[in-house]
N, CA, C and O atoms as a GROMACS GRO file, in nm:
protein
  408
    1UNK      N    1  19.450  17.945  -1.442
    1UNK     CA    2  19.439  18.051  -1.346
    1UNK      C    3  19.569  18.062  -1.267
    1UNK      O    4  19.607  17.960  -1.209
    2UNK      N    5  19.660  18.201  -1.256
    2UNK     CA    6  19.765  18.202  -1.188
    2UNK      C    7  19.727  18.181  -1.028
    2UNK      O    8  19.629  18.238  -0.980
    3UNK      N    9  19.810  18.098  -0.953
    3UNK     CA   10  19.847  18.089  -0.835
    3UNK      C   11  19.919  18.202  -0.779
    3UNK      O   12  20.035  18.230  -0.811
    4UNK      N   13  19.831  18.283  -0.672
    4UNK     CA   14  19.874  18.388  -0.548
    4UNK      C   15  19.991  18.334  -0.486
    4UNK      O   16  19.988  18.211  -0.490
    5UNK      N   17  20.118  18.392  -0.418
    5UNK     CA   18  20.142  18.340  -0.373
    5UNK      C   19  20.088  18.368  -0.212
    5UNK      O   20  19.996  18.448  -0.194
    6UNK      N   21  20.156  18.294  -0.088
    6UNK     CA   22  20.076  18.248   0.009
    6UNK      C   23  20.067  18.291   0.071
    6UNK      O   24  19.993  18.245   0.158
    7UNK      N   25  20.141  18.443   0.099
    7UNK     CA   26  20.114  18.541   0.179
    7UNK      C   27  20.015  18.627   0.153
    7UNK      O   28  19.996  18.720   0.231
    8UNK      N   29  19.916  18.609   0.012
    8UNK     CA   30  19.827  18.688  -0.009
    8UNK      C   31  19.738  18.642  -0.026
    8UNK      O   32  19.643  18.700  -0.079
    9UNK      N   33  19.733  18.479   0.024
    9UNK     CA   34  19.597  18.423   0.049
    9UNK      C   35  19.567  18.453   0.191
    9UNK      O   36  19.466  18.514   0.227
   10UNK      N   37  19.638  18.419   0.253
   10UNK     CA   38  19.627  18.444   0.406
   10UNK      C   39  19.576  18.557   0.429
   10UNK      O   40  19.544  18.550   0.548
   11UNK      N   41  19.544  18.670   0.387
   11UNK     CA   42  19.486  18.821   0.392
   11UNK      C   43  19.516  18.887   0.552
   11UNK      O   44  19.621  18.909   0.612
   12UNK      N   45  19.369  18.906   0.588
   12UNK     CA   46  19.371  18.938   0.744
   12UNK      C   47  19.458  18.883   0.868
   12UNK      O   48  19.516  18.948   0.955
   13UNK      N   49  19.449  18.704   0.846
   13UNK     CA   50  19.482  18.637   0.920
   13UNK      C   51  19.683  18.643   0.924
   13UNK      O   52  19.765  18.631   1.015
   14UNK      N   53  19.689  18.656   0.846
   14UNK     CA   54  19.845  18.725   0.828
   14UNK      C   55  19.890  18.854   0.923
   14UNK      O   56  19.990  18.848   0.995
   15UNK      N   57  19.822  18.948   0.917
   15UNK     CA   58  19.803  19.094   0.972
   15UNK      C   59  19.674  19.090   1.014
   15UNK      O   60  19.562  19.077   0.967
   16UNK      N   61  19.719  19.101   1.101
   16UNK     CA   62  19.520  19.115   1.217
   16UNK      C   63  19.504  19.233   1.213
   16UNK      O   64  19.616  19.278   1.192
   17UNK      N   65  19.416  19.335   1.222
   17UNK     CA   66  19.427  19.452   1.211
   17UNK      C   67  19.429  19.490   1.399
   17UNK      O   68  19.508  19.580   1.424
   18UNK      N   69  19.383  19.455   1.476
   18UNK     CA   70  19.394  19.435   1.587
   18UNK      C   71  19.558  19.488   1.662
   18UNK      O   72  19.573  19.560   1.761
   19UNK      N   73  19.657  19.428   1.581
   19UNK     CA   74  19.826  19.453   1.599
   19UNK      C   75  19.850  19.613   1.546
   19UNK      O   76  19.914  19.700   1.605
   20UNK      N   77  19.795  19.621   1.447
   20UNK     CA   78  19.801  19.763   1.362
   20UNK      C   79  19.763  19.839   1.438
   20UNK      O   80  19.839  19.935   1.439
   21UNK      N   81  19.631  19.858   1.551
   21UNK     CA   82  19.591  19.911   1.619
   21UNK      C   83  19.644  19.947   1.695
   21UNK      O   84  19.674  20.063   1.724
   22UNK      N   85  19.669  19.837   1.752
   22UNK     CA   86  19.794  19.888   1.930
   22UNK      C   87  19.893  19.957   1.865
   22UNK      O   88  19.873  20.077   1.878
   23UNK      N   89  20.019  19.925   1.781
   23UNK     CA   90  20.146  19.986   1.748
   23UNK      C   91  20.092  20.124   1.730
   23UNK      O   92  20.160  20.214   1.782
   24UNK      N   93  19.987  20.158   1.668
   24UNK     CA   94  20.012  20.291   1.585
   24UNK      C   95  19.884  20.384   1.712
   24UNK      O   96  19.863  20.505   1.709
   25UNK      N   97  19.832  20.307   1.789
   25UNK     CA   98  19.767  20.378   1.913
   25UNK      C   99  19.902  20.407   2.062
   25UNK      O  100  19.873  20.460   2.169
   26UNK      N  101  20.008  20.367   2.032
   26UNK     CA  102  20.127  20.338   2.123
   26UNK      C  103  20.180  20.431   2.096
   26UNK      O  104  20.166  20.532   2.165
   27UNK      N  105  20.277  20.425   1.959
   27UNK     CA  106  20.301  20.510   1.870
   27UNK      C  107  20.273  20.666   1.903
   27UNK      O  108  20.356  20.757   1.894
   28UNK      N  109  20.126  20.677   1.947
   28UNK     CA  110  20.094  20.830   1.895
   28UNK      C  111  20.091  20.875   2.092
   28UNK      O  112  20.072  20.986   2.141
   29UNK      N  113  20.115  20.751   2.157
   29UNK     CA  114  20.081  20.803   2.259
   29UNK      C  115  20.247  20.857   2.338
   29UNK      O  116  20.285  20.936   2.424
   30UNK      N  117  20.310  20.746   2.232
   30UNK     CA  118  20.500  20.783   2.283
   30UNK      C  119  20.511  20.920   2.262
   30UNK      O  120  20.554  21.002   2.343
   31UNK      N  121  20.444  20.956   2.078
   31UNK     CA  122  20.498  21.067   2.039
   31UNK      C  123  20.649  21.136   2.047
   31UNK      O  124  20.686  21.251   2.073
   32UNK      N  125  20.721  21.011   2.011
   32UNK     CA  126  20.875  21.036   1.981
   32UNK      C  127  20.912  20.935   1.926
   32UNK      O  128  20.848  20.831   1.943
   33UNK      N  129  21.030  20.938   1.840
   33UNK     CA  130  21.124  20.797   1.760
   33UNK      C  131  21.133  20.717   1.829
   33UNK      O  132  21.216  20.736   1.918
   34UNK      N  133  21.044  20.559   1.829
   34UNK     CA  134  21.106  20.474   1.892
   34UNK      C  135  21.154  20.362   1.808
   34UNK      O  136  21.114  20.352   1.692
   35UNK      N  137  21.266  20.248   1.876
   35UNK     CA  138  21.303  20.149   1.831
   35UNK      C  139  21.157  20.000   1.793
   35UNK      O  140  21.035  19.989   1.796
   36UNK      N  141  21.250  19.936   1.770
   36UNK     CA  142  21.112  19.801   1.717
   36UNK      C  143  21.143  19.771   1.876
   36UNK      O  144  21.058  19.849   1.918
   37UNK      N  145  21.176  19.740   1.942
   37UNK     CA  146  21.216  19.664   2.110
   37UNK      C  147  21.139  19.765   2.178
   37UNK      O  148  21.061  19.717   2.260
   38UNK      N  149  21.137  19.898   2.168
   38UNK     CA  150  21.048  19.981   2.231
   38UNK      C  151  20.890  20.000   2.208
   38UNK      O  152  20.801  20.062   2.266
   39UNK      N  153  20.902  19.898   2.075
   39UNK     CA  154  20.727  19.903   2.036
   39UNK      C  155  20.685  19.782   2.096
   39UNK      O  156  20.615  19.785   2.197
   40UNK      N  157  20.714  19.693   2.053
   40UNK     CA  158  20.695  19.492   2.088
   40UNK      C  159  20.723  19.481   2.218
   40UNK      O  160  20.630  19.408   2.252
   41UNK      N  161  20.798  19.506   2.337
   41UNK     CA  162  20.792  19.448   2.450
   41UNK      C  163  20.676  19.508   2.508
   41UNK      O  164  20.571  19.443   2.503
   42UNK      N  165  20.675  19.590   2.547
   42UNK     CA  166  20.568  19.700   2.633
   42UNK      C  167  20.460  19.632   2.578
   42UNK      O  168  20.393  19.572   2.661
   43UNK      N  169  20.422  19.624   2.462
   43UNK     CA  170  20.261  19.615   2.438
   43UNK      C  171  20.272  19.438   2.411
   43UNK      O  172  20.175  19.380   2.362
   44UNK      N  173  20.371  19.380   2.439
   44UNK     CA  174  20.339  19.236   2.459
   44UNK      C  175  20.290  19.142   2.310
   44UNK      O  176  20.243  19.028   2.300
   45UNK      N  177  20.322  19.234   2.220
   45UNK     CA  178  20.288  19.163   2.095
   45UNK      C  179  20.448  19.078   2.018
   45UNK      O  180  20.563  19.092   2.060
   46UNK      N  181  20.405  19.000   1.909
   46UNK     CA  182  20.536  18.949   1.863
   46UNK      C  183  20.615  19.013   1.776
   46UNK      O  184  20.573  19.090   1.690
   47UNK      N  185  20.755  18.980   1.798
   47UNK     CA  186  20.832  19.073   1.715
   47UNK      C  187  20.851  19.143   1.553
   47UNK      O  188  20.900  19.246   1.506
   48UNK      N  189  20.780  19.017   1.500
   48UNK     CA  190  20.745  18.961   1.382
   48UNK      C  191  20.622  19.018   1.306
   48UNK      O  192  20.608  19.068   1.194
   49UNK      N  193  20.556  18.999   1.386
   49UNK     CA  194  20.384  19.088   1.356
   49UNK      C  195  20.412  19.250   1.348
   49UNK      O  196  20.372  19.320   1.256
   50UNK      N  197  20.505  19.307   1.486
   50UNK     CA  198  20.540  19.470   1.485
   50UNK      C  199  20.579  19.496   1.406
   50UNK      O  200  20.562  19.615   1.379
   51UNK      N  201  20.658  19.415   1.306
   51UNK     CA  202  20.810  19.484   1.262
   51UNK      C  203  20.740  19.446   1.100
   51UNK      O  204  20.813  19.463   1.002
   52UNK      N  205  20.602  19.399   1.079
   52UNK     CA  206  20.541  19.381   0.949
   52UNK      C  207  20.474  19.467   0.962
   52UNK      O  208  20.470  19.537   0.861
   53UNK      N  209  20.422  19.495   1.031
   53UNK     CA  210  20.293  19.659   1.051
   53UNK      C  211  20.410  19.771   1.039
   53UNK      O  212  20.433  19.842   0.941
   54UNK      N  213  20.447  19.768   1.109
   54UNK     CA  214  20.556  19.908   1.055
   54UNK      C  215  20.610  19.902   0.953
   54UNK      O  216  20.619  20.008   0.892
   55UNK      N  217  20.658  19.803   0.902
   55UNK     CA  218  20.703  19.808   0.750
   55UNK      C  219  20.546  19.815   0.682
   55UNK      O  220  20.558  19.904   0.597
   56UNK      N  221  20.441  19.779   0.679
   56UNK     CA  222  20.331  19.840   0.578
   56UNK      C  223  20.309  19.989   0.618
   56UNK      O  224  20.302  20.070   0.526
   57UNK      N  225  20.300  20.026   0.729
   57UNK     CA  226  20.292  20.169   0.746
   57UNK      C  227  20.368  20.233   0.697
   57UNK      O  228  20.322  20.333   0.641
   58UNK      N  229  20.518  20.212   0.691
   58UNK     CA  230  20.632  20.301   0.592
   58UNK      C  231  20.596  20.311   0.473
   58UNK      O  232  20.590  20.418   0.412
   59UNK      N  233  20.567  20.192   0.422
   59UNK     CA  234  20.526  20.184   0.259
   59UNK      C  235  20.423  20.271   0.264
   59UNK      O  236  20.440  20.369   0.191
   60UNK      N  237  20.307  20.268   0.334
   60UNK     CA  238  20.175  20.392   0.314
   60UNK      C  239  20.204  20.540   0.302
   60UNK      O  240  20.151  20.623   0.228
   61UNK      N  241  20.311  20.556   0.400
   61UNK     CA  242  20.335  20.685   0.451
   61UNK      C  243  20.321  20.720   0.602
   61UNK      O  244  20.350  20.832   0.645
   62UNK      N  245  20.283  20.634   0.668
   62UNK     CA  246  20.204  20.658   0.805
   62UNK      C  247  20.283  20.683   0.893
   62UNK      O  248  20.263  20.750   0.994
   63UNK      N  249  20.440  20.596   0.839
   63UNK     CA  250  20.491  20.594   0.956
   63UNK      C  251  20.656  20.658   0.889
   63UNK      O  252  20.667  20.643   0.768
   64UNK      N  253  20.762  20.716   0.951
   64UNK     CA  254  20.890  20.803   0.886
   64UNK      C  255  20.994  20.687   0.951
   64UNK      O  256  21.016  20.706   1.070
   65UNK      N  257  21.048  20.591   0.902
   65UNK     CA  258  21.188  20.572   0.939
   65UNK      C  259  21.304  20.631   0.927
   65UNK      O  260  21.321  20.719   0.842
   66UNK      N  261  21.412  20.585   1.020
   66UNK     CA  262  21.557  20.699   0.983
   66UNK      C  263  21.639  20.504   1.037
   66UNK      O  264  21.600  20.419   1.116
   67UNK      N  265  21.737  20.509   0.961
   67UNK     CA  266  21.796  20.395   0.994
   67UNK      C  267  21.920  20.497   1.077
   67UNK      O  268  21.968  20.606   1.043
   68UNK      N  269  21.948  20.408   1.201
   68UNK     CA  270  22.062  20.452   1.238
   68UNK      C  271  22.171  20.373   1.275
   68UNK      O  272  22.165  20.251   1.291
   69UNK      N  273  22.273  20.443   1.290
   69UNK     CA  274  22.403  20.308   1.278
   69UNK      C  275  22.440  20.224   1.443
   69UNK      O  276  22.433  20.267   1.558
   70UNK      N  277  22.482  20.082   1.384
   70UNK     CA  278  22.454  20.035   1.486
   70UNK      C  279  22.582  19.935   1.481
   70UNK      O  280  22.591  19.869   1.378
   71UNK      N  281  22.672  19.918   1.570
   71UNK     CA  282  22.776  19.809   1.508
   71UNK      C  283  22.822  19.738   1.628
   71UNK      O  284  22.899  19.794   1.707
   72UNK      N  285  22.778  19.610   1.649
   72UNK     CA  286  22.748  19.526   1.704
   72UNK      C  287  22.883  19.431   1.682
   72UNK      O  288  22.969  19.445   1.595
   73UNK      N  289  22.878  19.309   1.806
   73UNK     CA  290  22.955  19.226   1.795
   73UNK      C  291  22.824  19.069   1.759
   73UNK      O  292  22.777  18.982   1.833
   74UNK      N  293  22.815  19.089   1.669
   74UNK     CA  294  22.701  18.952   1.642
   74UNK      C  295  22.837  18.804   1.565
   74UNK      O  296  22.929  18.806   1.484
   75UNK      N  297  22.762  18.684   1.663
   75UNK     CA  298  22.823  18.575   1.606
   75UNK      C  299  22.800  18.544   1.471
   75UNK      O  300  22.698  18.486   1.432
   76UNK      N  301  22.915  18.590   1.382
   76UNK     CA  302  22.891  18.563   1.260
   76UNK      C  303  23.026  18.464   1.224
   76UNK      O  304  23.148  18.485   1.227
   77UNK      N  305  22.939  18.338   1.186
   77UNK     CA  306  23.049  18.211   1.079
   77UNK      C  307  23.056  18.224   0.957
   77UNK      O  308  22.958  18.239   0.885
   78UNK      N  309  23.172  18.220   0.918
   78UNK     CA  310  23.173  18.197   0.773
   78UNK      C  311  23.176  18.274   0.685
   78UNK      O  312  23.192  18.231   0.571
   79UNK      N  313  23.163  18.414   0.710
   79UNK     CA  314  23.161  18.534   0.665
   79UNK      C  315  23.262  18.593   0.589
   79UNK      O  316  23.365  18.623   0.650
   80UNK      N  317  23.254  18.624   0.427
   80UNK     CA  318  23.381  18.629   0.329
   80UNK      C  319  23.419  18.785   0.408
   80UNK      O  320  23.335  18.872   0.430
   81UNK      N  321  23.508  18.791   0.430
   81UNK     CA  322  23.592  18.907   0.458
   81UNK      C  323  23.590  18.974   0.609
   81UNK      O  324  23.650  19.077   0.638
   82UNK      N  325  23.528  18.913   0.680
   82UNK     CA  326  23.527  18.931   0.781
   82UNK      C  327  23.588  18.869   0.904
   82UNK      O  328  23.670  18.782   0.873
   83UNK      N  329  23.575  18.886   1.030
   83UNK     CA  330  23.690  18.830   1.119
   83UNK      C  331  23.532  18.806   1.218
   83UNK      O  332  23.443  18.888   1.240
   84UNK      N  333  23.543  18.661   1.262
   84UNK     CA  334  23.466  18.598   1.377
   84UNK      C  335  23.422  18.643   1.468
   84UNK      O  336  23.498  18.634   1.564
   85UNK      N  337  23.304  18.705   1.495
   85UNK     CA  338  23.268  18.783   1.596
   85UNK      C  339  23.169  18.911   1.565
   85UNK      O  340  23.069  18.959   1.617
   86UNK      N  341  23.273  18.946   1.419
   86UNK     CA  342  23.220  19.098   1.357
   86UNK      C  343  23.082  19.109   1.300
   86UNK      O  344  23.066  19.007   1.232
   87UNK      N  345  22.963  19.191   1.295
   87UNK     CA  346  22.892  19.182   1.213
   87UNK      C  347  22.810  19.290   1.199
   87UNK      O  348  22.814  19.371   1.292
   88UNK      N  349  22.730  19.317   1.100
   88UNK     CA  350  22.648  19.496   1.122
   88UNK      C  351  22.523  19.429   1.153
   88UNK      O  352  22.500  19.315   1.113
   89UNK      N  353  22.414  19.523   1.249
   89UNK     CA  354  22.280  19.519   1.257
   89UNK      C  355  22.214  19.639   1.204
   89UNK      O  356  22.263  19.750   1.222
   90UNK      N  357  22.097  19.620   1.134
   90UNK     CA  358  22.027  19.716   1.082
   90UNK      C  359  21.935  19.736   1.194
   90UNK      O  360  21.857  19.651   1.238
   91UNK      N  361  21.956  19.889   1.248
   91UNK     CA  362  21.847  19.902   1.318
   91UNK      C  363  21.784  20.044   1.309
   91UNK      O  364  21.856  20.143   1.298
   92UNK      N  365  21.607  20.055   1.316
   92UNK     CA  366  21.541  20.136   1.238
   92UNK      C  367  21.476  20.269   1.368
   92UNK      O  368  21.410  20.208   1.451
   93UNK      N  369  21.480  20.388   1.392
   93UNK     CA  370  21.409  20.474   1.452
   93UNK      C  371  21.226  20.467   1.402
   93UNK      O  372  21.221  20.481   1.280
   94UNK      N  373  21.139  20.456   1.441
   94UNK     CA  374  20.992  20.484   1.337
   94UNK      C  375  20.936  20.579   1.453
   94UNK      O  376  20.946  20.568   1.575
   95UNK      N  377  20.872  20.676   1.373
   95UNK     CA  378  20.769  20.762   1.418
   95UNK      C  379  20.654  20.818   1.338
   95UNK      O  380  20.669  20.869   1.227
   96UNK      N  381  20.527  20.806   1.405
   96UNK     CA  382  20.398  20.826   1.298
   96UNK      C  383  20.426  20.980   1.267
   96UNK      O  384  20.481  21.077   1.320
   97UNK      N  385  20.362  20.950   1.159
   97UNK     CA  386  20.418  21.099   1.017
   97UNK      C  387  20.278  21.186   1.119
   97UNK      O  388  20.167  21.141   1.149
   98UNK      N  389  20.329  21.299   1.144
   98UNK     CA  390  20.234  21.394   1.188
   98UNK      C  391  20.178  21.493   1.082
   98UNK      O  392  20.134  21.602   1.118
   99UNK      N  393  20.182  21.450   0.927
   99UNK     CA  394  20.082  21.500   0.861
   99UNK      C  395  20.009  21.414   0.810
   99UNK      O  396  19.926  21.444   0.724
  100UNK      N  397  20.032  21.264   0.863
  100UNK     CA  398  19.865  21.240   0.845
  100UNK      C  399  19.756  21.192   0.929
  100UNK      O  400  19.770  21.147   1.043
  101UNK      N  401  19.640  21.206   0.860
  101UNK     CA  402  19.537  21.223   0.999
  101UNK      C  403  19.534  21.114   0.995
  101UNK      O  404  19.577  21.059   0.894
  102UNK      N  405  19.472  21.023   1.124
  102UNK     CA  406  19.418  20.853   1.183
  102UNK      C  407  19.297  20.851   1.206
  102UNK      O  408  19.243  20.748   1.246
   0.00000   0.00000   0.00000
């Protein structure tokens, strides 16, 4: 019998649906593009849990990302071609898709 791996034994307890709730009840109440820092502080949840619910909502459709550019001075070591200091951050706009219903 193949072995799951372990993020898909964990099911619910991985994603509470509880987290899904707030973001995408927040979400509809912002009703404008917000950042992941604009979803997770306010509603007091972890960064980690937000930023996995919104990534399953993108994959559904639920939710529209736009990546926008962001260029940061992050401590980066060791980095082939780069100079000490330099580094890019990916950072994402999300807003619930207003054609579909909740």
């Amino acid at each position: 019998m193949p072995k799951l791996p372990t993020f898909e034994n964990l099911g619910e307890w991985l994603n509470p649906p509880d987290v899904q709730d707030a973001v995408i009840a927040y979400m509809d109440q912002l009703a404008a593009p917000a950042l992941l820092r604009e979803l997770y502080r306010p509603l007091g949840l972890r960064r980690t849990s937000v930023n996995r619910v919104l990534q399953r909502l993108h994959n559904k459709g639920i939710v529209r990302r736009w990546k926008i550019p962001a260029d940061t001075r992050l401590p980066v070591k060791h980095a082939q071609g780069r100079r000490l200091g330099e580094g890019m951050r990916k950072c994402y706009l999300y807003q619930l898709n207003n054609q579909v219903e909740l």
